[in-house]
C-alpha positions as CSV (number, residue, x, y, z in Angstrom):
1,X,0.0,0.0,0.0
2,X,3.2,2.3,0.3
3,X,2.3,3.2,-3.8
4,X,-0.6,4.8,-2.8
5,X,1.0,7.1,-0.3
6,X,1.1,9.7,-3.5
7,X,-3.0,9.8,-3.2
8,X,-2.6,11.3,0.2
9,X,0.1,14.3,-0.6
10,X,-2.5,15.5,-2.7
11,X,-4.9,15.1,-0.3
12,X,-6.8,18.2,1.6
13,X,-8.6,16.3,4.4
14,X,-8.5,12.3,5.1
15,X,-10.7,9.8,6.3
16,X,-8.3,8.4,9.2
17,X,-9.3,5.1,10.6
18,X,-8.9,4.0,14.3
19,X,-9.9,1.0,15.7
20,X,-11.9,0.3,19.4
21,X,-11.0,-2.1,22.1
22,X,-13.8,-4.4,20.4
23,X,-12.7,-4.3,17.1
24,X,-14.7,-1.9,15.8
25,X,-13.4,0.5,13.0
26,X,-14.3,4.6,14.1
27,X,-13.4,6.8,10.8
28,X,-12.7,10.5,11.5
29,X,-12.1,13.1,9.0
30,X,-9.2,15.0,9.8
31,X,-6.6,17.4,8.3
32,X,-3.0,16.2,7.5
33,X,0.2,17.5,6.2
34,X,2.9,15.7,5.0
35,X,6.3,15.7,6.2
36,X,8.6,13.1,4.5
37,X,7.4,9.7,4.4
38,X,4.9,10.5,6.7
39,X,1.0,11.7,7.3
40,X,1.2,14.3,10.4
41,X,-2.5,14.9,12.0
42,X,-3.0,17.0,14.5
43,X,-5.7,16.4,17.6
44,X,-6.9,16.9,20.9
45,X,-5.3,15.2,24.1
46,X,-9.4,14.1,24.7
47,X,-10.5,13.1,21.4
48,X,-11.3,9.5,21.1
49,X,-8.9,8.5,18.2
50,X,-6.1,9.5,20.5
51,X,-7.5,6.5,23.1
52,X,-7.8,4.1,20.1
53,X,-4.2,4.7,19.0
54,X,-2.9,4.2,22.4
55,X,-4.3,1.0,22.5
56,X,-4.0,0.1,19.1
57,X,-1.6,2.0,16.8
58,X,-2.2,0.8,13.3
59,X,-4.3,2.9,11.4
60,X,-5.8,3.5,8.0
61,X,-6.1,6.5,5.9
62,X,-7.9,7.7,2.8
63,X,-8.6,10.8,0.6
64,X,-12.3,12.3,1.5
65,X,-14.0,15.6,2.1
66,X,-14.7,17.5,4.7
67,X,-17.9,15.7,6.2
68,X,-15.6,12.6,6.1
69,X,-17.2,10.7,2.9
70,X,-14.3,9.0,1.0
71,X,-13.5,9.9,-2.2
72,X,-15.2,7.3,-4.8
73,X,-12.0,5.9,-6.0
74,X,-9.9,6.6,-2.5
75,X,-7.3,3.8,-1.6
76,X,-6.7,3.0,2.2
77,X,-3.7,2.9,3.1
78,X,-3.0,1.1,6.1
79,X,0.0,2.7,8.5
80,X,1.0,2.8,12.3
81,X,0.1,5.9,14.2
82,X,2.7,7.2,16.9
83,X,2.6,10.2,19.4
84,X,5.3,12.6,18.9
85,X,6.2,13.8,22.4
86,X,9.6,16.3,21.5
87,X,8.7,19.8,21.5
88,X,10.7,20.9,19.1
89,X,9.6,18.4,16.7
90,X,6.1,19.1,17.6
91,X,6.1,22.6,17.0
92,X,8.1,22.0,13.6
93,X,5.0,19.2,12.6
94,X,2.6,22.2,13.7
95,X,4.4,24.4,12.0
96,X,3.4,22.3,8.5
97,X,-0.3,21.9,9.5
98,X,-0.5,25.9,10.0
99,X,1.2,26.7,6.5
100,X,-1.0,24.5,4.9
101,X,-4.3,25.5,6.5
102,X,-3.3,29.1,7.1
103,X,-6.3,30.9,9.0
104,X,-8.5,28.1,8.9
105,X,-5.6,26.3,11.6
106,X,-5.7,29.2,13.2
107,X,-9.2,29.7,14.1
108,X,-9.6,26.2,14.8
109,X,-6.4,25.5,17.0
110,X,-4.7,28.9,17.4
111,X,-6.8,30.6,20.7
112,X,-5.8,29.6,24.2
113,X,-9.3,29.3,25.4
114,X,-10.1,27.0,23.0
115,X,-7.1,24.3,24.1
116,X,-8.1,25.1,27.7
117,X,-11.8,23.6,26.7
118,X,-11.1,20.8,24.4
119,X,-7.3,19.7,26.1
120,X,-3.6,20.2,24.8
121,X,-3.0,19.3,21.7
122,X,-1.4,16.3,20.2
123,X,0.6,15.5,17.3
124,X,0.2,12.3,15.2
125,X,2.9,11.0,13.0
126,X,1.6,8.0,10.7
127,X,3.8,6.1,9.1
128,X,2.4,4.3,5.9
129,X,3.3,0.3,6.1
């Protein structure tokens, strides 16, 4: 599935697939950037996916919209999720996700109150398989 890591750099929001302590797949739509090799997502220190991926870090990803439907001819690509804990990597990671989104990353992760009421917020770095 590593040849259809190309779909994804041209991607502007993806369908990113975590899975539950029962098995069950949860898809979330989410906005990525790409640094290398990698998918970098950012999200909240209380959103679900972040409990999914701590219990179970592999992952799947595909091109879709912003309500989350998938694209009709999006390939999943399955890939390993892991936290990135270094500060300076995470604000570099950040940094991507903000030049991509520009004032749309802004409004939604930029005010102080806002990581106050929803938690700190947490880097992703997926690795596709």
């Amino acid at each position: 599935m590593v040849s259809d890591f190309g779909s994804l750099k041209r991607a502007r929001y993806i369908e990113l697939t975590t899975v539950r302590k029962t098995g069950e797949s949860v898809s979330t739509p989410v906005w990525l950037a790409i640094d290398g090799d990698s998918v970098v997502v950012l999200t909240m220190e209380s959103a679900g996916k972040l409990k999914r991926i701590r219990h179970t870090p592999a992952v799947t990803m595909r091109q879709c919209n912003l309500a989350g439907r998938a694209k009709a001819n999006a390939v999943a690509v399955a890939g390993v999720a892991e936290i990135v804990t270094d500060e300076p990597r995470q604000s570099a990671l950040i940094a991507l996700l903000s030049a991509k989104y520009g004032w749309q990353f802004r409004m939604a992760f930029g005010s102080a109150a806002k990581q106050r009421a929803r938690g700190l917020p947490v880097v992703l770095r997926i690795t596709p398989n």
